[in-house]
N, C-alpha and C positions, 0 to 999 in steps of 0.2 A: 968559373962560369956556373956550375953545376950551384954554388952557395949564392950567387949573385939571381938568380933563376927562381931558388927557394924563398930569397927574404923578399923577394918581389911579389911572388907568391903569398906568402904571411900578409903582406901589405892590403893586399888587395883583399884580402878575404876579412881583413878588417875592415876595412870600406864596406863591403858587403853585409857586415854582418851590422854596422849600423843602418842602413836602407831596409833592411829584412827586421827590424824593432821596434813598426809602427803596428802597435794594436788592433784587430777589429772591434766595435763595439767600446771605445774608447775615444778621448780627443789625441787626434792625429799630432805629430809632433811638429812644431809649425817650422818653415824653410822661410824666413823673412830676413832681409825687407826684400820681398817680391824677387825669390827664385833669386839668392846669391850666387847659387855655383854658375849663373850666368853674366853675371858681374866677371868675364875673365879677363883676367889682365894681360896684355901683354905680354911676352917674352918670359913667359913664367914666374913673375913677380919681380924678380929678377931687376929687370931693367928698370918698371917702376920709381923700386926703391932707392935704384942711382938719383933719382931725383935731380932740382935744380940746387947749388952749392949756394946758400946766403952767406956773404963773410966766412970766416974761420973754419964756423963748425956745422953754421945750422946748414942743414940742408930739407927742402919744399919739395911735395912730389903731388900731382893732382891728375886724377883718372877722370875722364867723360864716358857717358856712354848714351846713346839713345836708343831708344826702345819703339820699336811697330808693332802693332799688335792687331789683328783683325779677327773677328769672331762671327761667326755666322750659322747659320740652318733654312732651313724652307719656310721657316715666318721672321726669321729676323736680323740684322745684323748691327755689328758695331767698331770703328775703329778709332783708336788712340794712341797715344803717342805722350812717349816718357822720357824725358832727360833728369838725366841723375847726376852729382857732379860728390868726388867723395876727393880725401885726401889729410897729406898732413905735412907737417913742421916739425923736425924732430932735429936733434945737437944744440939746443941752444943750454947757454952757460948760464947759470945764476946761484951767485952765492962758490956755494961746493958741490951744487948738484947743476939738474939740470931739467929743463920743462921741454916738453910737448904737446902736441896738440893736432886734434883731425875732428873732419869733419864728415860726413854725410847727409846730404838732401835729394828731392826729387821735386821737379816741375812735374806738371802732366795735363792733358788736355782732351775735351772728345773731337775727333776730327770732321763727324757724320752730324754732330749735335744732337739735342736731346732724342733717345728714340720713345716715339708715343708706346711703342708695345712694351719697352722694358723687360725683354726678357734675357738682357745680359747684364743688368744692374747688378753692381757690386761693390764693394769699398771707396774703387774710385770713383764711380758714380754718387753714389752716394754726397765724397768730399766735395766733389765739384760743386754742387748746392747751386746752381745758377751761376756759378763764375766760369768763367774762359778759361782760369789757371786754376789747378788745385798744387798747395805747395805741402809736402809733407818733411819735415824735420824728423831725419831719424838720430843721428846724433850730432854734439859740436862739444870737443870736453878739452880743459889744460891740465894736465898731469905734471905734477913737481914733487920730481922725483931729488929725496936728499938734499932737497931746500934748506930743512931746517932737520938737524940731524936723525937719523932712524926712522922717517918718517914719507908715506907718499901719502901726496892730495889728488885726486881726481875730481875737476868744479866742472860744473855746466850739466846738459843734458847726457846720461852715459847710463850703461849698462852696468849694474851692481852683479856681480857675478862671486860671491864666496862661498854659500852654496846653493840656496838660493835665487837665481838669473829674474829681479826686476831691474823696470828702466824708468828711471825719476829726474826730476830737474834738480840738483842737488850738489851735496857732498859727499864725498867718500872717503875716510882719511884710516890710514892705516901707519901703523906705530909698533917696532922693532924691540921691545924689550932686551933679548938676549936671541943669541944663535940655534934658540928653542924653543921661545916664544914671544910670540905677536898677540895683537890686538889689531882691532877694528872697529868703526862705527860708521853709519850711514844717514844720512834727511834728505828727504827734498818732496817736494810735489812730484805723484802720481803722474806718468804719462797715458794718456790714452788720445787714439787718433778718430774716433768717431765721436765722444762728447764732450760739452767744454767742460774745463774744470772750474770744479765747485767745492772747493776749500780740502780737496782731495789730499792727504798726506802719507806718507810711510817712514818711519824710522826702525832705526835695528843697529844690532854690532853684536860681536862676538869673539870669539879668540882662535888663534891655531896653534899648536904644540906638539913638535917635533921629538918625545921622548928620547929615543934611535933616530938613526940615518934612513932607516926602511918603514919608521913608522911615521904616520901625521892623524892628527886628531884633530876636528874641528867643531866647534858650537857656535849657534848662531840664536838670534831672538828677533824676531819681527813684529812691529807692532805697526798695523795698516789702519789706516781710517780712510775708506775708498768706498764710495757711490753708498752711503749710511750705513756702511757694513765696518763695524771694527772688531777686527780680529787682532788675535794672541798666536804666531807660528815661532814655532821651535825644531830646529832638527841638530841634530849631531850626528857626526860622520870620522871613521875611522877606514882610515887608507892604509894596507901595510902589504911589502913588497916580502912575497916569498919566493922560493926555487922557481924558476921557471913560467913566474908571473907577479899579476898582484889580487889581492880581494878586498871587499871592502863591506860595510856595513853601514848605513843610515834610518836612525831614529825618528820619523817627525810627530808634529803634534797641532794639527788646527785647532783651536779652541778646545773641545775635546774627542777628538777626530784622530786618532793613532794610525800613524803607519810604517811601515818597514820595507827596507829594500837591500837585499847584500846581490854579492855576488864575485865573479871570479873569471879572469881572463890568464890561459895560461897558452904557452908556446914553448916546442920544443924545434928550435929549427934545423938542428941535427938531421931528423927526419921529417923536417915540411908540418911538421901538425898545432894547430891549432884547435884549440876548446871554448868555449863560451858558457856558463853557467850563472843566470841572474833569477831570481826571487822576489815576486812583489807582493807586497798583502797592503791592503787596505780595511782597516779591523772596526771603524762605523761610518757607518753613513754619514756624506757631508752633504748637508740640504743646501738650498739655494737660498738660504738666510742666513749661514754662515761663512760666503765664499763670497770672496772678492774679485775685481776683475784685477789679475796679475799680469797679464799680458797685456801690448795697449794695442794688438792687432786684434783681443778677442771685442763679441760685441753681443754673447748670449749668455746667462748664465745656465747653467742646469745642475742638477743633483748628481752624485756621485756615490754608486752603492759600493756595500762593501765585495769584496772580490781577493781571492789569493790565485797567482799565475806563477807558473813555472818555465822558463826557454833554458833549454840545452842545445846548444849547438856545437859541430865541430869539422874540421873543413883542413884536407890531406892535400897537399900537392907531389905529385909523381911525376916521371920522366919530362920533368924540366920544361914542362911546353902546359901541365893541366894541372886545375885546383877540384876537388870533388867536396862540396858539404853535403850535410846531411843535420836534420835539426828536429823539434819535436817541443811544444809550444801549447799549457795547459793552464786554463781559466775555469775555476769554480769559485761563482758569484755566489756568496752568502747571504745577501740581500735580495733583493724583489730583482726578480731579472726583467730587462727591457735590452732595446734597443744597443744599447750600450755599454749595458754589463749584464754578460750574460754568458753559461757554460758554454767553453769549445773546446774540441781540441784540435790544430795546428799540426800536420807534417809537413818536413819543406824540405829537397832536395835543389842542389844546386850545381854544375857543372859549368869551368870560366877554362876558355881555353887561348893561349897568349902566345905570338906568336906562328901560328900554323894557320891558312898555309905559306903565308909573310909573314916575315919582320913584323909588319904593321899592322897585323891582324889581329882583331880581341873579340870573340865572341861568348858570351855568355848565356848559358838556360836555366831557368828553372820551372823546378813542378811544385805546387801547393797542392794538400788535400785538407779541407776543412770539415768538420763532425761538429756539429752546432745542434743547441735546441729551437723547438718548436716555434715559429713565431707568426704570428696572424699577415707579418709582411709580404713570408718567403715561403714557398710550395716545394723546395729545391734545399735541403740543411746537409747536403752531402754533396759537396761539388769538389771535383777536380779542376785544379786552375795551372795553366802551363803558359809560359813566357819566354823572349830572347830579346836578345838584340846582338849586331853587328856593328864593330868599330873595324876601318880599312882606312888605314894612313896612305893617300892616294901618291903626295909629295910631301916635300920636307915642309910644305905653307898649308896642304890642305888635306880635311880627315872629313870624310862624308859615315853619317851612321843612320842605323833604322832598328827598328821593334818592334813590340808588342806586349801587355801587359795587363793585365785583367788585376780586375779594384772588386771588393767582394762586395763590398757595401756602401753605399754612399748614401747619403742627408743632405737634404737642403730645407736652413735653420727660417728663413723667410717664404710665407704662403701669401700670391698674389693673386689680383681676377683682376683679369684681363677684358671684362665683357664677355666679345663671342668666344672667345678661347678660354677652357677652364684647365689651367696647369698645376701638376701633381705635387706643387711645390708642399711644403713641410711635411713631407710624409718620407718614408724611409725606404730605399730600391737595393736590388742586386746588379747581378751580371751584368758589371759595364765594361766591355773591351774597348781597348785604345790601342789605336795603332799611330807611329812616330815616326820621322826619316827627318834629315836633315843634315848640316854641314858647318864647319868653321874653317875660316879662310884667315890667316895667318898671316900677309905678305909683307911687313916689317916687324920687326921686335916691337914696335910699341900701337900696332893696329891689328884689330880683328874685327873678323864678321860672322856673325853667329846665324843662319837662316836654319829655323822647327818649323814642321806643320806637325798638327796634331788631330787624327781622326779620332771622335770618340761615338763608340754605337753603344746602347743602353736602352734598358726601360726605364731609367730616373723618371721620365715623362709618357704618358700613356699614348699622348696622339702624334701620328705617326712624322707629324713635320719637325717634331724633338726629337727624334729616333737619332738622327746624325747631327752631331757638332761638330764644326772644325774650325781649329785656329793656327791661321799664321804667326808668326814672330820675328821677326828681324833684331839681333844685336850689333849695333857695331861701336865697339869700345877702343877710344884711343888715350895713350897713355904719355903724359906732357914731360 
């Protein structure tokens, strides 16, 4: 029990320690397409992937799910409505090997119609462009796997992920040399979902090589030609598994734009501990004439100074019911400090407590204390920021939870006028609290219901009918 308690433990503060690695004064790290971990499945995937039986082998599995969403404040509101439909095909026979295939999309629609204030226009707004339906293609790819000996094809729209993570219309094909090394290459047209394309292209490949059992070595070459920006990227990366963890090290190189990242994740679960140690340098300046858009969810460019940061973290669990971090988080920008890159330093404690005073109970706190320089924004470079939440498994169908959570900085990249209303848009805020409750409702293995509301108080916006945001959300996802 006492071991089963621990690795649960270790688990979760992994979890954790990824949610606690989004930068201040950096680009946040994006949660697409549109808040996954609300995309839930089902009976824990589980049942899902039992899928429908084609013939012999293949077996079809396809998830729905629609999306409400309502947003409002004292000048203005907006609501919408999302259907996503994702899924795949997998055991089918050909040859010696064997293909699959899935897909993901979204409908979406404004329910209220254009609003004249425009003060929740965003992506989707945006797509909509005067249509009734906005259709967004996130992925649809056939993978043929062992078709044609030592080799896998990934065609259609998909996520290149070796090291790398762009998303092209394309090809993927990768090639087995020996039990130590591989090869790879990649083409296709540039995805992006807010411009059309205009002869937008990215090619690359690279190799991986397994020296040892505990070692991998990977290089990669990118060569983009996106929105008149052609760039030169290169990185290489070395993964090797030591005592008690693993570390790793990556090279890259934009044009001529250096940077470096290692790091180090170790566990001892004998005694419940976990460490975290990563290192980032960014060694020049990348201007906004040598960056291309790599994401097809971004839709700004901006510059990127140089910067080296340090995160140590590490996180103990004791008497089988509680996990305790503790961390320490340091940025010195070498470049012209702004907005976003700029000297801080970061401490974060953290206390996750599982199981007390039920079974069903998961409560978690934390405290952030931030030490930041000067900035013409913020009157306030030394704040204390403290956060929780409650999870309480009410029945075996239903988990009701709430929080709280404070965001140190926030930007909004479009500046509008409104007429009589002058809003603080492009400019850059503090002290935004959010407060959260909500519930999912579970009543068969292959149906759920997801209901968030979401308060948010801030000065992002100066006059006082911005002061409070809130959004409803409804999920309810069923699994065929």
């Amino acid at each position: 029990m006492k071991n089963k308690n621990i690795f649960i433990m270790l688990l979760l503060s992994m979890i954790l320690t990824v949610f606690s690695s989004n930068y201040a004064f950096a680009y946040g790290e994006y949660n697409t397409p549109d808040s996954w971990g609300m995309h839930t499945t089902p009976g824990g995937f589980k049942n899902s992937y039992q899928g429908i039986r084609l013939g012999n082998t293949a077996i079809m599995d396809m998830n729905l799910t629609t999306r409400f969403r309502l947003r409002a404040n004292e000048y203005s509101d907006d609501e919408d409505l999302f259907q996503y439909i994702r899924g795949s095909i997998k055991g089918i026979k050909l040859g010696q090997g064997n293909v699959e295939g899935s897909y993901f999309l979204r409908f979406s629609g404004d329910l209220n119609g254009s609003d004249s204030k425009r003060f929740f226009d965003d992506s989707h707004d945006l797509g909509l462009d005067n249509n009734d339906v906005y259709t967004r293609f996130y992925h649809g790819e056939l993978t043929f796997s062992n078709v044609i000996p030592n080799t896998n094809i990934v065609a259609g729209r998909q996520y290149v992920n070796h090291i790398e993570t762009l998303q092209i219309d394309g090809l993927d094909v990768s090639y087995e040399i020996n039990d130590k090394l591989s090869i790879f290459g990649f083409s296709g047209a540039a995805v992006n979902y807010f411009d059309d394309w205009d002869d937008d292209w990215i090619h690359g490949g690279g190799f991986e090589f397994k020296p040892f059992h505990t070692t991998k070595i990977r290089g990669e070459y990118i060569r983009a030609n996106v929105e008149d920006f052609h760039d030169d990227i290169a990185h290489i990366r070395v993964d090797q598994v030591v005592p008690y963890g693993t570390v790793y090290a990556q090279f890259g190189n934009l044009d001529n734009a250096q940077t470096l990242e290692a790091g180090g994740n170790f566990q001892l679960p004998k005694i419940g501990t976990l460490l975290n140690v990563k290192y980032e340098g960014v060694y020049d300046e990348i201007s906004d004439d040598n960056s291309y858009i790599e994401n097809p969810l971004t839709y700004a460019l901006l510059p990127y100074g140089k910067y080296n940061l340090i995160n140590v973290s590490a996180y103990q669990g004791f008497l089988e019911h509680f996990m305790i971090g503790a961390g320490v988080e340091y940025r010195d920008a070498n470049g012209q400090n702004d907005f976003f890159n700029r000297d801080y330093t970061k401490y974060f404690t953290s206390l996750d407590i599982m199981g007390l005073p039920t079974d069903g109970t998961y409560i978690s706190l934390f405290v952030e204390k931030w030490d930041t320089e000067d900035n013409k924004e913020s009157d306030d470079e030394q704040k204390l920021q403290v956060g929780g939440s409650v999870t309480q498994q009410i029945t075996k169908t239903l988990d009701i939870y709430a929080g709280t959570r404070y965001d140190r900085y926030k930007y909004d990249f479009v500046e509008f006028d409104y007429g009589d209303v002058t809003l603080a848009r492009g400019r850059k805020r503090e002290s935004i609290r959010t407060y959260y409750f909500g519930s999912k409702w579970e009543p068969t293995k292959r149906v759920s219901l997801i209901v968030d509301c979401n308060i948010e108080n801030s000065d992002v916006f100066e006059d006082e009918d911005f002061e409070n945001n809130y959004t409803v959300e409804a999920w309810l996802n069923i699994a065929l």
